[in-house]
N, C-alpha and C positions, 0 to 999 in steps of 0.2 A: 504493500500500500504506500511505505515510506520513498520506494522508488519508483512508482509510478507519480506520487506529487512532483518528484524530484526532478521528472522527465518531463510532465509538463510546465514546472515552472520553466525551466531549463529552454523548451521549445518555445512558449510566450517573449522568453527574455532573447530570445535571437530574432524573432520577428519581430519584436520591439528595435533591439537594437538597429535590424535590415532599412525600416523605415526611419531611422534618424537619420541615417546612412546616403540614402535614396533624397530625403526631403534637401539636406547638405549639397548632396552633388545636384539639386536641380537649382538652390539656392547661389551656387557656385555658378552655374551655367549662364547665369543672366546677366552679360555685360551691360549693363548702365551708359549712358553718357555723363561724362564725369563736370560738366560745365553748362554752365547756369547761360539759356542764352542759344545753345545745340537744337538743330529742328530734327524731328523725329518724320519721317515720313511713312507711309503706310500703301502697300498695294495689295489691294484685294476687287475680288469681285464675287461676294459673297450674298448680293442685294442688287435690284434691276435699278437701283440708285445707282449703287457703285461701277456695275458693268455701263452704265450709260454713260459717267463721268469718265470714264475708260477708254469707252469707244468715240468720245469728241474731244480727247487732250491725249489720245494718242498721236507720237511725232512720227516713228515706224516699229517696223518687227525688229528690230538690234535695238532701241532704248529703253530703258525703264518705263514701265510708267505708273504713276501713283495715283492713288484715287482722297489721300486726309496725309493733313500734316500738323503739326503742332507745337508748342514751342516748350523747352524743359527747362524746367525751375529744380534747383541743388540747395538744400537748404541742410542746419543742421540735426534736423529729422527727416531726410530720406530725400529723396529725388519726385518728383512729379512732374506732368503733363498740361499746359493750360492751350486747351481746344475747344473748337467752337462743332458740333456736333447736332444735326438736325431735331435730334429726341429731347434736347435738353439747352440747346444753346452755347453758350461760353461756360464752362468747366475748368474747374480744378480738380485734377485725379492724382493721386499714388502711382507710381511708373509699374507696379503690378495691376494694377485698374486697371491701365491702359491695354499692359498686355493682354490682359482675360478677356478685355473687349475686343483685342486684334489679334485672337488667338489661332483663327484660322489662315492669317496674312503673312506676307512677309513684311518684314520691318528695316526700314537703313536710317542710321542716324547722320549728319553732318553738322559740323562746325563750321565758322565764319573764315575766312583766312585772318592771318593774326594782324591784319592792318585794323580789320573791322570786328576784331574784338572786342575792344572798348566798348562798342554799344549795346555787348549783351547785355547788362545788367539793368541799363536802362530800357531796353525792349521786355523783357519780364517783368518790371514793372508796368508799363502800357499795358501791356497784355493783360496784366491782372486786375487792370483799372476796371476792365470790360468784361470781367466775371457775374455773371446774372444776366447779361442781354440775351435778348433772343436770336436765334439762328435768322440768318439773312436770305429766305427762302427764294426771295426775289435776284438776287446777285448783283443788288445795289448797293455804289460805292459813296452813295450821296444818301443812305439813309444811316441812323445810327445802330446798326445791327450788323453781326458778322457771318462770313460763309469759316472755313477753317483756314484758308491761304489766306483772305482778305485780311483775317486776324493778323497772321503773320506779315503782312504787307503793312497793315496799320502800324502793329509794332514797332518794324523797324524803320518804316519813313521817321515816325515822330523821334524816335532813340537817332536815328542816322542825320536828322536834320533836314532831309532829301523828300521831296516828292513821290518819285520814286524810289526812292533806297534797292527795288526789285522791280524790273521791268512789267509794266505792264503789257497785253497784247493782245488784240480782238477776239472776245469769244463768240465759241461756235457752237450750236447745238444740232451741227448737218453731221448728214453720215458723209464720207470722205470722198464716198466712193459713189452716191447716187447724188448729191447735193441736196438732197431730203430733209427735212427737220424730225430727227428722231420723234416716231410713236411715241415715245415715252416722254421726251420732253413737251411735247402738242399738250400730252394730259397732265402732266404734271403743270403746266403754267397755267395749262385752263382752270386748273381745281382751285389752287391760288390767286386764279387770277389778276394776274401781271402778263405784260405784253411780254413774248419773250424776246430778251435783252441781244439778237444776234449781231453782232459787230462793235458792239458796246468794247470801251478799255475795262480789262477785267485782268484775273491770275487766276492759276490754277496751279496743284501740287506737283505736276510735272513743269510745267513750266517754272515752277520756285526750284526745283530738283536741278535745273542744271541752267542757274546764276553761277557766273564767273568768279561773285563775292564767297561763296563756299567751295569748300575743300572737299576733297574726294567723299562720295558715301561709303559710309561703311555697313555691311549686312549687322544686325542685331544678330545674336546669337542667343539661341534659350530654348 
């Protein structure tokens, strides 16, 4: 009896141990970005949102393309994400939030090159000024409401001092290849109704993905 408890303490206390073990090495797995100021990009098409933003900010088949970007705040309790996200608006997250919510994606983070450094800190600040507004459903740059690059673009004009601080460039809501206004975009503007915005000055997370002002992306790892 004494060596039957013996065996299963024994067997509890190694699958205790396995899972400390496991939780460690997934904790270890998650590279971070280590500066306050870093965009975190995101490409998925998990949602007929995401595949739509996909397929009219796609540049070709060799580039990236990202559908949410956001900007990461380093404090000294933990790392987090300030994103503007349709379900909820401008957000402040925990950098594992972010993850669980872009758990099916691929993730690359980027830093500024070190000329335009300087202005992370006051871009995380902007940025966190606009926590509570609502998502910018309409993708206007003249109302006070954010999409998630626009975020990002607000941020660092006002930190950079610059108008554009990040290029702006006409958005499209056509398919590429029939010169069509995407189904999806037709009903999505109509439900909101707002005219849709096509050739308007806008941004978007591929086009913020490859400014000149940042440094190579790097894949997230986790």
């Amino acid at each position: 009896m004494i060596q039957l408890l013996m065996k299963n303490i024994s067997h509890t206390f190694c699958i205790f141990a396995f899972l400390v073990v496991a939780l460690w090495l997934n904790y270890k797995c998650v590279k971070t970005p280590t500066n306050p100021g870093n965009l975190v990009f995101v490409s998925s098409q998990n949602s007929d949102f995401e595949k739509s933003i996909a397929t009219v900010t796609k540049i070709d088949d060799k580039s990236l393309n990202f559908t949410h970007v956001g900007i990461v705040n380093v404090t000294d309790t933990g790392v987090f994400v300030i994103e503007a996200v349709p379900e909820k608006g401008v957000i402040y997250s925990s950098f594992q939030e972010f993850l669980n919510e872009n758990k099916n994606a691929v993730i690359y983070t980027a830093s500024l090159k070190p000329e335009y450094q300087k202005h992370e800190r006051a871009a995380v600040k902007r940025a966190c000024s606009h926590i509570g507004k609502a998502y910018d459903f309409a993708f206007d740059f003249e109302n006070d409401l954010y999409y998630c690059s626009e975020l990002v673009y607000d941020a660092y004009s006002f930190a950079g001092g610059e108008t554009d601080f990040f290029m702006k460039e006409p958005m499209t809501f056509k398919n590429k290849e029939t010169d069509d206004t995407l189904p999806y975009w037709v009903e999505y503007f109509e439900k909101y109704k707002f005219t849709i915005p096509e050739g308007k000055p806008g941004v978007n997370p591929t086009g913020l993905s490859r400014s000149e002002k940042l440094m190579t992306l790097k894949t997230l790892k986790y």
